[in-house]
N, C-alpha and C positions, 0 to 999 in steps of 0.2 A: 079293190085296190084304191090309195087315195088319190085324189088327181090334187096336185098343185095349184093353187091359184096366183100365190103369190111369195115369193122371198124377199125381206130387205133386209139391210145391216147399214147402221150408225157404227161407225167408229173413230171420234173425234180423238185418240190417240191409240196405235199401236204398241207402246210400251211404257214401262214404268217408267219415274219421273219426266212422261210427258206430259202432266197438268199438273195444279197445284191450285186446288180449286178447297178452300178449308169449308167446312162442315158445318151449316148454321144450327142454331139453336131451334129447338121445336119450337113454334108451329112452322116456321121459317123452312119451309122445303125448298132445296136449290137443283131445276133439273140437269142431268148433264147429258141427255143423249134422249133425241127422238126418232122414232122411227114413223113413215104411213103409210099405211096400208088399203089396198083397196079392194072391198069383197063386193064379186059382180052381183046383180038381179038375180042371176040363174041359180046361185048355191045359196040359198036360207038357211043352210044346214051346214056349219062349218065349222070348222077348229084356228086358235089362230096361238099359237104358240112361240110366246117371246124367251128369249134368252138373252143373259146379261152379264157382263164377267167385268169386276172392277177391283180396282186395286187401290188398297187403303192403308194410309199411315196413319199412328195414334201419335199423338205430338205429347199430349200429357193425359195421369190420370190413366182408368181405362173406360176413353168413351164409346156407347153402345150408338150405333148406327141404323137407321131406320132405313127402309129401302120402298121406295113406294111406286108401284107401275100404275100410272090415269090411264084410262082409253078417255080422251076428249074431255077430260080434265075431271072425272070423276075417279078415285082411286077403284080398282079392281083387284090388287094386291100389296100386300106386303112382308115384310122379313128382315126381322134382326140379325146385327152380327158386330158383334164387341169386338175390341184392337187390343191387346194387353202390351202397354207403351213400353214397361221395362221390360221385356221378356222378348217378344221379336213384334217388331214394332210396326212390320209392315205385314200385309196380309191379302190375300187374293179370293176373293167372292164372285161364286157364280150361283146366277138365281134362273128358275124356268118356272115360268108361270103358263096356265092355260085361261084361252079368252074363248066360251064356246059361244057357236048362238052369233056371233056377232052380226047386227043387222046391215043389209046390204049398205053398200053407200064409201065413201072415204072417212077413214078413224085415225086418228094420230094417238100413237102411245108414246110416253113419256115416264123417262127413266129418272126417280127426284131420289134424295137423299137429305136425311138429315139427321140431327144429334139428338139421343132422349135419355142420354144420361145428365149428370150434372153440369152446369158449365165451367165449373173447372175443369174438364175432362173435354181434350181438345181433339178433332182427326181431322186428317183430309184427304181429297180426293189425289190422288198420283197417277194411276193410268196402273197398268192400261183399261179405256172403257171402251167397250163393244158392248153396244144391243143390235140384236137382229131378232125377226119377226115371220115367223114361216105357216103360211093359208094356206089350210086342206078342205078340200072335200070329200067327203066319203064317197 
């Protein structure tokens, strides 16, 4: 059975248009949500599984959205997900990623975003964002 090490949750808004945070152009990454985490000495052997649910309006065009999770500002994941602006124009993403291995110590994960389609092609951030970060060991 796992034992818990640790649970956190960022959630700098609980609902839709509670931000309005627009979507920079690549390489321009803008984070919206950190979470930190702390893995003791005693578990070298760990899992650290982030989750992330965010809510995106395409204002023009249909721009594609990049999603990028750092551990300590090295990226460790990412994932696409397009807005089609005439069609429905708002849209709700949820990413889970796995951080295994992670070496003891304090790590900060950070939730960035940004645009890799044209810059005609506009979104933004609207809420709701929740990341939370949950440390097992086996």
């Amino acid at each position: 059975m796992a034992v818990l090490l640790q649970h956190v949750t960022n959630v700098p808004t609980p609902i839709t248009n509670g931000a309005a945070i627009n979507v920079p152009q690549t390489p321009a990454g803008q984070g919206i949500a950190l979470v930190r985490v702390s893995i003791p000495a005693n578990a070298p052997v760990n899992t650290v599984e982030l989750t992330a649910t965010v809510g995106l309006q395409g204002l023009t065009g249909i721009p594609r959205v990049l999603f990028r999770i750092l551990r300590d500002g090295r990226e460790i994941y990412y994932a696409e997900q397009a807005v089609e602006t005439n069609f429905e124009n708002v849209n709700l993403t949820t990413l889970i990623a796995v951080d295994s291995n992670v070496a003891p110590g304090v790590h900060d994960y950070i939730l960035s975003v940004e645009q890799i389609a044209a810059a005609t092609n506009t979104a933004r951030v609207i809420g709701p964002i929740v990341f939370s970060a949950l440390a097992t060991a086996p």
